[in-house]
Each structure stands twice: as C-alpha cells, then as structure tokens.
VOGU-3710 file (C-alpha; in Angstrom, 3 decimals, decimal comma):
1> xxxxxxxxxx> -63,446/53,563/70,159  -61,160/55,041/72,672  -60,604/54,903/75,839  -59,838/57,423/78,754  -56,438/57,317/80,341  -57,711/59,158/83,543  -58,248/57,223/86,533  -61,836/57,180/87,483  -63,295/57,032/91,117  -66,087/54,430/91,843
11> xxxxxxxxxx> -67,640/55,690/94,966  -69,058/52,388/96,691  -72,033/52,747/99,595  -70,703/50,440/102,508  -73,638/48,557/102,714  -73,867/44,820/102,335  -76,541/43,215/99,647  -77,904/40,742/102,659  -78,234/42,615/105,936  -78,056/39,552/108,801
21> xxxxxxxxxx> -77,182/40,068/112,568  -73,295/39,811/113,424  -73,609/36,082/114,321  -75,726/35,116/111,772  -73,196/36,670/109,345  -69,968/35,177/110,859  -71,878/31,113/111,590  -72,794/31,628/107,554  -69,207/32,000/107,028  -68,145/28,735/109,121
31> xxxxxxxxxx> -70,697/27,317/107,154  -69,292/27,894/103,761  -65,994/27,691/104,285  -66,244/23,888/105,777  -68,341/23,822/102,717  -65,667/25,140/100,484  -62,515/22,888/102,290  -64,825/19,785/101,216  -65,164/20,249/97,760  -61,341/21,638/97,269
41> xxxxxxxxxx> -60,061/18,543/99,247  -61,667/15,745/97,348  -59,955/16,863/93,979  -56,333/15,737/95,882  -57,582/13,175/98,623  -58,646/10,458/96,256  -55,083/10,608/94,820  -53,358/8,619/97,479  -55,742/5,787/98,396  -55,762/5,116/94,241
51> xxxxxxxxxx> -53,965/2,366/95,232  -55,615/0,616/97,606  -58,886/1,473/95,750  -57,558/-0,380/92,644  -56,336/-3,553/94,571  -60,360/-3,499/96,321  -61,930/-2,903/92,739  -59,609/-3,663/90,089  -60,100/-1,333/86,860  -56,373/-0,175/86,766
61> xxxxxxxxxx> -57,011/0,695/82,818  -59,939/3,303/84,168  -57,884/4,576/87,726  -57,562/8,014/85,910  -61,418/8,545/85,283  -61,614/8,356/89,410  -60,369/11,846/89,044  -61,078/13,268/86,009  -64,840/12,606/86,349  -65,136/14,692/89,384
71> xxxxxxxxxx> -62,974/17,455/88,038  -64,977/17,223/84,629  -68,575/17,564/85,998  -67,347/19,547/88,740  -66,069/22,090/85,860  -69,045/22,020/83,434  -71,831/23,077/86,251  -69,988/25,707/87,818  -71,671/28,677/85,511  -74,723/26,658/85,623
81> xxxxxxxxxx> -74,955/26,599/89,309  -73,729/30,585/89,585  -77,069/31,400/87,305  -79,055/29,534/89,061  -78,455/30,979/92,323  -78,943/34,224/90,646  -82,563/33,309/89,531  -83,658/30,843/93,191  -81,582/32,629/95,586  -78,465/31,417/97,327
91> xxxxxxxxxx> -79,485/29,637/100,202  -81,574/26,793/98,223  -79,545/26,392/95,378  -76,035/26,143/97,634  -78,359/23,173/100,070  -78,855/21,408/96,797  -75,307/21,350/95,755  -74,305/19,901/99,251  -77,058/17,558/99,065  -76,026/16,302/96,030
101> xxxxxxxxxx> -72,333/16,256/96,973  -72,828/14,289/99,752  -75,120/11,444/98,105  -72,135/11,207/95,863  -69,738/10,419/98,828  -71,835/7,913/100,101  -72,458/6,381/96,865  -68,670/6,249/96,298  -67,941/5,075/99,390  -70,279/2,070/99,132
111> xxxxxxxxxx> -69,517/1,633/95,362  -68,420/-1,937/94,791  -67,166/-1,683/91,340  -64,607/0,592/89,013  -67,749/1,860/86,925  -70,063/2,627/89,579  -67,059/4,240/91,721  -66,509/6,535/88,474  -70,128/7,311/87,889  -70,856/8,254/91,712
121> xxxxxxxxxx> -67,889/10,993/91,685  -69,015/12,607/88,924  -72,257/12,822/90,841  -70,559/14,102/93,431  -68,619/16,290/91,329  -72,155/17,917/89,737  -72,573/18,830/93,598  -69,061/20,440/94,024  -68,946/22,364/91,404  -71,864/24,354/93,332
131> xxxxxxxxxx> -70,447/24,700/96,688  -67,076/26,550/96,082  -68,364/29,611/93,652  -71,686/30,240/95,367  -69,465/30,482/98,760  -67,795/33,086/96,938  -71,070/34,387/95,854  -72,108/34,877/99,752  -69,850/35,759/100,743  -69,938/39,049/98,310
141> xxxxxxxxxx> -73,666/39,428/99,667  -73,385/39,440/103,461  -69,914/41,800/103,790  -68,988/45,021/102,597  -66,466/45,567/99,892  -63,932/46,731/102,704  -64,685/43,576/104,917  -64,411/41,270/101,478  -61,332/42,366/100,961  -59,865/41,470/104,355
151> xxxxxxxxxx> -61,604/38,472/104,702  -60,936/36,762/101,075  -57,202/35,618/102,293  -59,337/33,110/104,319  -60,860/31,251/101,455  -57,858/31,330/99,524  -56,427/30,150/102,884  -58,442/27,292/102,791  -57,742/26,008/99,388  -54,209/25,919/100,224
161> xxxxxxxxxx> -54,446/24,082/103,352  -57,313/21,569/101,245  -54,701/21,123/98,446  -51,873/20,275/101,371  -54,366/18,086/103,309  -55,745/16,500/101,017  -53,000/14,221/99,959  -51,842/13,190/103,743  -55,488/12,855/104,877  -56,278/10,317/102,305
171> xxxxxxxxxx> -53,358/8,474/102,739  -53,782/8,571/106,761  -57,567/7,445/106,250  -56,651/4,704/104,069  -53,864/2,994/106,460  -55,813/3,577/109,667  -59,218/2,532/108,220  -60,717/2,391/104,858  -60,380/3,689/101,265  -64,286/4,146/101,827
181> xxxxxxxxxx> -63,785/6,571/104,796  -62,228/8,822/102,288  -65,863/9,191/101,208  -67,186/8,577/103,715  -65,912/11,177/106,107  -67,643/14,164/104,140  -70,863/13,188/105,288  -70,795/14,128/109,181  -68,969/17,885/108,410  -71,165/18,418/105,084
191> xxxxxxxxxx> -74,237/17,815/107,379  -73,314/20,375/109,668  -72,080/22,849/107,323  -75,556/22,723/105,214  -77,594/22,784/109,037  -75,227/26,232/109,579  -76,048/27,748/106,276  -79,623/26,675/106,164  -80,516/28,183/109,282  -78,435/31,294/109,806
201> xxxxxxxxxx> -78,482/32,515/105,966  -81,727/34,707/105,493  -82,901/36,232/102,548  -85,418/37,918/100,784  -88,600/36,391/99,926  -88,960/35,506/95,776  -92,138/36,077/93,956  -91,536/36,119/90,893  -91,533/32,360/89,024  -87,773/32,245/86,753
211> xxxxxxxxxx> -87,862/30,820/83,483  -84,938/28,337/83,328  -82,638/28,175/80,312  -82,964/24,770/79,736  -81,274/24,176/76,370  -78,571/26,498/76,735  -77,685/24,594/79,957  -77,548/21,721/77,900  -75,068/23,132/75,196  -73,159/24,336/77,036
221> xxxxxxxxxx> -72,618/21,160/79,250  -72,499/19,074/76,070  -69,938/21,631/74,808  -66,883/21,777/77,567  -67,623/18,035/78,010  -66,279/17,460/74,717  -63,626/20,583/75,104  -62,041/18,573/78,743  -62,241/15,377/76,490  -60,035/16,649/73,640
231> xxxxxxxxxx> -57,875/18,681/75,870  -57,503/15,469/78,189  -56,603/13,300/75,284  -54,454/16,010/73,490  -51,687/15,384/75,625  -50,360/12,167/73,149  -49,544/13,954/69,974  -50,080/10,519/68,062  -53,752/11,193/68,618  -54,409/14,473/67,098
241> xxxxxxxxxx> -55,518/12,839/63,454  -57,470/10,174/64,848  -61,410/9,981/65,395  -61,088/10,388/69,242  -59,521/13,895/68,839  -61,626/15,131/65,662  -65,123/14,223/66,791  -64,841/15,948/70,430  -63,450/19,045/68,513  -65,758/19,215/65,978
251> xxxxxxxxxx> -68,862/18,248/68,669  -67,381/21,258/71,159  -67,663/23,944/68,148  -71,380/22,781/67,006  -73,044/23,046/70,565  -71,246/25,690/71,098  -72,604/27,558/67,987  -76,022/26,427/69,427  -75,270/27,577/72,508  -74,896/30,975/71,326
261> xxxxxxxxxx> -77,598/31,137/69,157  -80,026/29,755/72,502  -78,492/32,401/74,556  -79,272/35,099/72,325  -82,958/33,486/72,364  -83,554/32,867/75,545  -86,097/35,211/77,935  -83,645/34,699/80,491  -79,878/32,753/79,500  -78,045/30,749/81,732
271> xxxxxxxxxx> -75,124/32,836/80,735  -76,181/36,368/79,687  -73,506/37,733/76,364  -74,813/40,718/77,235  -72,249/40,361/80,391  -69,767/40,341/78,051  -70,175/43,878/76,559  -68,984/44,873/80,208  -65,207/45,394/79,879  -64,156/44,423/83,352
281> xxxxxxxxxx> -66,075/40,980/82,895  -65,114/40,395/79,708  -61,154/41,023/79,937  -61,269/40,133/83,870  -62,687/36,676/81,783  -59,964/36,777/79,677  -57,152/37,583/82,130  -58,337/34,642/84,151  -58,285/31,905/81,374  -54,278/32,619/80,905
291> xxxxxxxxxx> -53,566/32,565/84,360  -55,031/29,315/84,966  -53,274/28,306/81,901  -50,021/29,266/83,386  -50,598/28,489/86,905  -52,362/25,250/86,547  -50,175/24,072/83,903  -46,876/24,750/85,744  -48,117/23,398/88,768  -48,563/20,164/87,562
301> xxxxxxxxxx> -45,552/19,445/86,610  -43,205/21,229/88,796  -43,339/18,242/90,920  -42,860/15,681/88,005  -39,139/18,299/87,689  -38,120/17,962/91,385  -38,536/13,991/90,987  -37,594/13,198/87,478  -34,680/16,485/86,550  -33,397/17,050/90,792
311> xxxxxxxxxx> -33,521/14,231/92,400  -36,046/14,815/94,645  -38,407/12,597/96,647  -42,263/12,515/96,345  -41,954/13,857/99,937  -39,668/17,265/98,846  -41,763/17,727/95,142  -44,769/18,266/97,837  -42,540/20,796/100,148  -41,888/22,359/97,512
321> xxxxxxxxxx> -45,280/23,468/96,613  -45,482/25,011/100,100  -43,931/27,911/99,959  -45,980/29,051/96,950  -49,540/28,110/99,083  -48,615/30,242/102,104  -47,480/33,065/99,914  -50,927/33,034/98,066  -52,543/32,848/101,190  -50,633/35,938/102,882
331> xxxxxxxxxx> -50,524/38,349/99,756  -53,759/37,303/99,360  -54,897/38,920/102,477  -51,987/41,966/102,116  -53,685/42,597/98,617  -56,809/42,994/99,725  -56,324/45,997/101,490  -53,716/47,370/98,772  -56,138/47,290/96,077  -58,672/49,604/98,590
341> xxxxxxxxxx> -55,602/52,045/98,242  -53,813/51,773/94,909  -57,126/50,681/92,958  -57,725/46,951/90,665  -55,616/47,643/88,004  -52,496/47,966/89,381  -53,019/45,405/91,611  -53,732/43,136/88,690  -50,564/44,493/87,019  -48,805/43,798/90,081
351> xxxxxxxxxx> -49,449/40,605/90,809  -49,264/39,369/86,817  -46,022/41,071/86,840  -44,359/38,976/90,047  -46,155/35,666/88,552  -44,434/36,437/84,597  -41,375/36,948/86,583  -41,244/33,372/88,459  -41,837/31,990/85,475  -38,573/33,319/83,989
361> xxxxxxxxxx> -36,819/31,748/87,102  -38,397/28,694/86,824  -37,246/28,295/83,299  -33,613/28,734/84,106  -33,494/25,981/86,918  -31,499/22,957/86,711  -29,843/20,231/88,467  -27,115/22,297/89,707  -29,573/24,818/90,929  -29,333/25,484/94,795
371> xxxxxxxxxx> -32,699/23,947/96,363  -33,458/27,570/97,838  -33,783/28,843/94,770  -36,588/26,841/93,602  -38,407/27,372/97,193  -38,015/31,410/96,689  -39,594/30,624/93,529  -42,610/29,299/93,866  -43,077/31,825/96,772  -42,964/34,530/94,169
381> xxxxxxxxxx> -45,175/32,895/92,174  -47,745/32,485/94,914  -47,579/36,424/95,678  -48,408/37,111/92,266  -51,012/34,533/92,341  -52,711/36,195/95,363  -52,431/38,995/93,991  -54,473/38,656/91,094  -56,831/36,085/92,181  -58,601/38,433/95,326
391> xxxxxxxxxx> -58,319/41,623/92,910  -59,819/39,614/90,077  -62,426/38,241/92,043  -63,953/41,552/93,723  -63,420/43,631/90,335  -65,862/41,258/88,889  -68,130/40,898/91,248  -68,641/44,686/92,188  -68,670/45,473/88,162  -72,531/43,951/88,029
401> xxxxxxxxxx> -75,733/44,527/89,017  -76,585/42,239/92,345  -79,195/39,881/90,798  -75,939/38,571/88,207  -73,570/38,493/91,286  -73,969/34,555/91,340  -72,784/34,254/87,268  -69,780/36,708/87,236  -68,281/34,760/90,564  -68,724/31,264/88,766
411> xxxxxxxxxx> -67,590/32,679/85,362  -64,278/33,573/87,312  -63,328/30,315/88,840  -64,677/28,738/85,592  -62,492/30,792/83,373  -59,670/29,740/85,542  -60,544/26,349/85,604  -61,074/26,254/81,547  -57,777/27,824/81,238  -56,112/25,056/83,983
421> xxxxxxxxxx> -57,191/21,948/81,577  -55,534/24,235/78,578  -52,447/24,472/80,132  -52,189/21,376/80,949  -52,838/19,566/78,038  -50,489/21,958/75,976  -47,910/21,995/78,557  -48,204/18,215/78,673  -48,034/18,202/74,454  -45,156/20,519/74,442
431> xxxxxxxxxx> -43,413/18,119/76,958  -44,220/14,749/74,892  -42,919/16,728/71,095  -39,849/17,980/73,162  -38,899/14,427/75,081  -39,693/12,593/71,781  -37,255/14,994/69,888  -34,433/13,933/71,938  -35,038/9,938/71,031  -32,082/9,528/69,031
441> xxxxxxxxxx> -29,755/11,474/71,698  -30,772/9,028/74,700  -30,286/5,777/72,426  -27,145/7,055/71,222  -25,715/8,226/74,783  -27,315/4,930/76,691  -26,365/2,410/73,652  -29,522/0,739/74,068  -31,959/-0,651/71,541  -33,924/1,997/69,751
451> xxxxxxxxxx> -37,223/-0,036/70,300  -36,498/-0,180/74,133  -35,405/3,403/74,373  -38,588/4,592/72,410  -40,640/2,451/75,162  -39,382/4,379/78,088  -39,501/7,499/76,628  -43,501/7,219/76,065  -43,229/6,025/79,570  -41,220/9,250/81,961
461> xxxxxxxxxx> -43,129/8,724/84,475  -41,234/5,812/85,419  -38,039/8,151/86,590  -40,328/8,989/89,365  -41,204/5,871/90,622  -38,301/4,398/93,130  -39,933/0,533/91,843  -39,840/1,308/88,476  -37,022/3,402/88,039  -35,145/0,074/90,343
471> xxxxxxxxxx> -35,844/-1,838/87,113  -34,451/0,636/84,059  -31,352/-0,129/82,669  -28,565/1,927/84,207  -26,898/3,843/80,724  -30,479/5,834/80,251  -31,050/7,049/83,628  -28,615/10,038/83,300  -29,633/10,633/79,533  -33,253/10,823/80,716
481> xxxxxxxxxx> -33,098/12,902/83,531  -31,597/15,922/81,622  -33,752/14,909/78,516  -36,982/15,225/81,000  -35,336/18,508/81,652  -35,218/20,478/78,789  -38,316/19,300/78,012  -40,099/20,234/81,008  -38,163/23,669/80,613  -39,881/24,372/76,601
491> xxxxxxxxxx> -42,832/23,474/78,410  -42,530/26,485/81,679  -41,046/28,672/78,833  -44,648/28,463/77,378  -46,131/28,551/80,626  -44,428/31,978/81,211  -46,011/32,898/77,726  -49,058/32,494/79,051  -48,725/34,361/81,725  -47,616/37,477/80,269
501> xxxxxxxxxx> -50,581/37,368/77,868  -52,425/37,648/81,437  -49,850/40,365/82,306  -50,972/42,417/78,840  -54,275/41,320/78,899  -54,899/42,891/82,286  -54,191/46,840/81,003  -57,245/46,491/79,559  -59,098/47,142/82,937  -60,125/49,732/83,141
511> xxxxxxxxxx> -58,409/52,462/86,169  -60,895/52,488/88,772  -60,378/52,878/92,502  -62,961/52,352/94,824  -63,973/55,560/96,622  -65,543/54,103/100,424  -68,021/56,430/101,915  -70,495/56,115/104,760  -70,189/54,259/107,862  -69,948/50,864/107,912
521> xxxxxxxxxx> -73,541/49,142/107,794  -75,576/48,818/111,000  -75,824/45,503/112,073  -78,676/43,977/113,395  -79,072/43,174/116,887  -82,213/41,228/116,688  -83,938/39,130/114,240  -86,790/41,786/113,923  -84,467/44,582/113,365  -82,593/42,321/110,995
531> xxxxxxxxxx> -85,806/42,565/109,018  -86,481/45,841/108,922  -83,097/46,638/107,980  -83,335/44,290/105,096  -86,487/45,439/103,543  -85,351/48,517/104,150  -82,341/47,314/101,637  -84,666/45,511/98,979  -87,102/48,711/98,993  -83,968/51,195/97,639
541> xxxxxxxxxx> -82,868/48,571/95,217  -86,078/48,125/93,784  -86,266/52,301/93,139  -83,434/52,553/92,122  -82,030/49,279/90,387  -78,450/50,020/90,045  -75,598/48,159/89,977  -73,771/47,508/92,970  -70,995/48,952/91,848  -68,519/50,272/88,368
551> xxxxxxxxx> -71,258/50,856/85,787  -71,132/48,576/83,113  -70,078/51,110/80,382  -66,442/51,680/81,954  -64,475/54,587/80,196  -65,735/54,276/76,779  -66,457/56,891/74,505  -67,061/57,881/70,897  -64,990/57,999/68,152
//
C-alpha cells in the first residue's frame, strides 16, 4: 500500500454533536471537571495518610494494594465505560460512574479493616475509571472543534493541580481531622457535580434497545487484570521464572485470544477491531502507549533521583515536578490553537520531538548538575507532553463517527495508562538489574559484609528515608548514592527510547489540517429553541450518517 505525501484538508462544519443553551453548556462543564479533579486526586491523596491509615488498621504487608487496587480497576473499565456511553448515552452512564465512585468513598471511609479498605477502593476505582474519559467524551459533544481546542488546557489544567493537591490535601486532612475524611470529603462535591450534570446535560431520546457485549467485557477485564499483575510484580527480576509471573502471563494471552475471537462475534463489541483499520486510531493508539511508557515511567522515579542521587528533600523531589505540570498545562492550551493552524501531525511531531529531547537531558544529570537545570527540564518535558496529549486527543476523537466518540476517548487515556504500568515496571526492572550489577563495587568501596551490602541494595528506598537512612552504616552511603545513579540513568536512557518510538511512531498520521467553515453554532436561548435546534441536529445525522470528521480511510491507496 502507499501512502500520499500531500497534505489533505478536512473541512469540519462548526457545529457541536449536543446543541444545549450557553449556560447549560458551560454548568455541564463545572460539572465534569469537579467530576474529573475527584477521580485524578484520589490516585495521589491516599499516599500521604498511608501512614496513619496503617497505624488505625494495621496490614503494613498489604499498604501497597490501597493504591494499586484503585489504579487497577480504575484502568481495566475505562474502555468498558467509553462503549457503554456510546450505546446508553452519556448522561446515565457518567451518573452511574459517580454513583458508584462515591459508595466507594464512603465505604472506604467507614472501612474498619486492611481487606475491606482494599476491596472498597477498587469499588471506587470501577467508578473512576468512568468519570475522567466520558468528561472528555462531553466535552467533545457539547463544543466545537475550535472551542475544544481552547478549552482542553483546562482539563489538563486540572490534572495537574489534582496531582499537586492531592498529596498536601491528604496530608492536611489527616492532621486536622481524619484519615476517613480523605474519603470522606468526595461525597459533598461528587453530589453536586452529578446534580450539575444530571440536570443541565440534555440529550437525545434512545429507542433503540443495545445489545451489550457481555463476554468480551469480561475478557478483556480478566485479561489487563492479569497484564497490571505481571507488570506490577515484574519489577523483582528474581520473580520472572516463578509461578506468580508465568501464570498471569500465560492467563493475559488466553483471554485475550478469546477476547478477540468474541469481538469479532459479537452483534455489537465492547471494543469494535474494526476501529482499528482507521489509521489515526490505530497509530494515535500506538503513539499513546509509548508515551505513557516514557512519561509515566520517568515520572516515577525522577523523584526517587532528586532524593536518593541529589540530595534533595521529599519537599524539593515534589517542586521539582512543578515546573513540568504548569508547562503541560500552558502548551497545552498554546497547542490547541497551533494545531487549528499548522494541522495534527506536526503538532504531534512537535511535541514528541521536545519530550525525546528532555529525555536526553535528563539522562546526562548528576550530582554536580546545577538545580536549574533539572527544573528547565522537566518544563521541556511538560511542553512536549501538552503538546501531544490535546493534539492526540482531538485527532482521535474527530477521526470517528459520533456514536464511537465515547470508545476512541477511553481507548486514548487507556492506551496511555497501559503504556504508564509498562514503563514502570521495565523502568523499575532495568533499575533493580543495573543497582544489582554494581553489588560487588559498593561492598568493595564500603568494606562491609557482602550479606549486609546485598540487603540494602534490595532495599534503595531506604536512601530516601531521613529514619532509615539515620540507621545505614556510614562507608555505603556515598557508594549508593552514585550506584542509585547510574542506575536510575540506564533506566531514563530507556525511557528516552520509548519516547522516540512515540516520536517515529507519530509520522504515521496521516497530514490533515482541519479546514473551519461556517459560523460558529447558534446557541440556544431557550429550552424550546434548544430543542428544535437539536432535532434539527439528530434529523441531518440520521440522512446523512457521516462521520464527524477525517474519514476513516485516511490517504490510502492501491498498489
């Protein structure tokens, strides 16, 4: 097959897919985006009332799974929720998700054990992993591609200041009150933002009765359970022979076969393959898995660096990560309207090319690195992150027809988040083979007992720790620290591999610039002309049923 060079032009009707009335439009927006600071804040507020939690509830061995269980289920649902908005409409399916999310947090916050505190976040994880894509998903409905493209800097706007709250609030919440209020606090502004949604979001009526997918839900549950398992446990190299690593492996490729096969039997799948024959979802997929696997991965342990290889405090590793969140959020809104001008692609490019770059900084920093440095950094790495995400986002969405809107916008926050756990865990492996290569260095340099030095080796986290560091011997601090290092430096080097697979990966879009013409949509200044205009708007896309936007068949032609 080949493909054009020439830049094509997608002309684009300004015309949103859900007509409402200004200030239905803009209170539907509050809604979701208290909606969407919720479910981004409890992945990072739990972290620092762990402690307390533990010393209420005990179950130190299981603190971890406090965590993981909410990112896990949170995870798993997200393309499962997108369909299903698809098929039921927004409005209902995004009330259930808050519903559920919020009988989580009161479950958790009256939980009086470690098990039942675990098993009530992944509840309220299932309910998460609804609120933050279908936001997105709305959000593509009630504004124009124009207006989505200034706008989006505010929802990547708040998941930066969720990810920077998050931390402080539940460490303020837990000194001033209780552990429980972390939970418990989500129930007063999830009310509201549900009451907001549910009564200014309108949309058409559904007669038709959709046939659910059941079993491929199921696989495909059953299948990145098992993937976040191995991946979670993959981090400890001594495990990769043993039953707990081979079972999840082989369990995640046998439902996922069976996944596959249901899909391609299924009236209507959860996830449609035929999605995939579109090139912008399918390398737009594709670009998004390696830059979660580059940005997720380096994120997590560029603090672990600042601590453990500068010096830093727990205080400056978390400044440090500012700089790259207010960059996201301001090239986030700047690339909105560059990619109205230049087109996707090179936005894409752009951004992929500023975020491969910080990565070849960041692999060159060391103790005697001036501090600015590493701030500039991560603000270059949070341009091209902003970059990329927005562009990423509104290619996808406006690439498919409107009644798969809801699946394309969770398959790109779930690619992202699939890639996130992958770079992780292989960042984290790369890491453990590189520290435990330098074993015989450190007990050389320190003098100390082989047995002892292989103990705190397993064990780095300890550097980080102002108790626990108080309490290693003196002679394998320094050995350590530039041990962690190089380690940590293999481990951004493959992180920067990563993201230039994104960076190559995303030439594969295809050149399209959206052409804007017409006026802006006519907004309705009354609830009966908000009606008329809207079945005004389901009567031409039931004549015509075309896609919202690129054609699926982008640039392709015969041999």
């Amino acid at each position: 097959m080949k493909t054009t060079e020439t830049e094509e032009s997608q002309t684009l009707i300004e015309q949103p897919h859900v007509i409402l009335s200004q200030r239905r439009r803009w209170a539907v927006t509050a809604g979701i985006l208290t909606g969407m600071f919720l479910a981004a804040m409890e992945a990072t507020v739990v972290g620092t009332a762990m402690p307390t939690i533990i010393a209420s509830l005990g179950g130190l061995d299981r603190y971890s799974w406090v965590i993981t269980a909410y990112l896990l289920t949170g995870t798993v649902t997200v393309p499962v929720w997108g369909r299903l908005s698809d098929l039921y409409g927004r409005r209902p399916i995004y009330l259930a998700g808050v519903a559920i999310f919020l009988a989580g947090s009161a479950l958790s916050g009256a939980a009086q054990t470690m098990t039942q505190l675990i098993t009530f976040r992944a509840i309220q994880g299932l309910g998460a992993g609804a609120l933050i894509p279908i936001s997105l998903t709305i959000n593509g409905d009630i504004f124009t591609l124009r207006e989505r493209a200034r706008i989006q800097g505010w929802f990547s706007g708040v998941w930066g200041m969720a990810s920077i709250i998050g931390p402080l609030a539940g460490g303020f919440i837990t000194d001033n009150f209780s552990w429980r209020w972390v939970f418990y606090i989500n129930l007063p502004v999830g009310l509201a933002a549900a009451v907001v949604v549910g009564v200014a979001l309108k949309e058409p009526e559904r007669h038709e009765r959709p046939v659910i997918d059941y079993a491929g839900a199921l696989y495909l549950s059953l299948a990145i359970t098992l993937l976040l398992f191995a991946l979670a446990e993959s981090a400890d190299p001594e495990v990769w022979t043993s039953p707990i690593m081979i079972l999840p492996v082989v369990g995640f490729f046998i439902f996922t076969w069976l996944f596959i096969r249901a899909e391609k039997k299924a009236s209507d799948p959860i996830v449609p393959l035929s999605l995939f024959r579109n090139r912008v979802v399918a390398v737009g997929s594709v670009t998004s898995v390696f830059l979660g696997t580059a940005l997720f991965g380096a994120l997590t342990f560029i603090p672990l660096f600042v601590q453990a290889t500068l010096g830093g405090s727990a205080t400056e590793a978390g400044r440090v990560l500012t700089p790259f969140l207010l960059s996201w959020v301001s090239l986030a809104v700047i690339g909105g309207r560059l990619m109205l001008r230049v087109g996707y692609r090179p936005t894409v490019i752009a951004g992929l090319t500023i975020l491969t770059a910080s990565f070849v900084v960041l692999s060159r920093i060391g103790p005697g690195t001036p501090r600015w440095l590493l701030l500039v950094d991560m603000s270059m790495m949070g341009a091209g992150t902003g970059l990329v995400v927005l562009a990423l986002l509104i290619t996808m969405q406006n690439s498919v027809e409107r009644n798969r809107l809801g699946i394309v916008t969770s398959l790109n926050q779930f690619a992202r988040s699939i890639g996130g756990a992958v770079g992780v865990a292989v960042m984290g492996a790369v890491m453990s083979i590189s520290l435990a290569s330098h074993l015989s260095d450190i007990q050389q340099e320190s003098g100390l007992p082989q047995g002892e030095v292989a103990r705190i080796v397993r064990n780095p986290s300890a550097l980080i720790d102002p108790q626990a560091r108080a309490e290693l011997p003196q002679p394998i601090i320094k050995p350590m620290e530039r041990a962690i290092g190089g380690a940590l430096h293999n481990a951004f080097v493959v992180g920067g591999i990563f993201a230039a697979l994104a960076f190559i990966s995303s030439f594969w879009l295809p050149r399209m610039r959206p052409t804007l013409r017409g006026k802006p949509e006519k907004v309705a200044s009354s609830p009966a002309e908000c009606e008329r205009l809207l079945m005004a708007e389901m009567t031409t896309i039931d004549s015509q049923h075309e896609p919202s936007a690129i054609k699926n068949e982008i640039a392709a032609e015969a041999d």
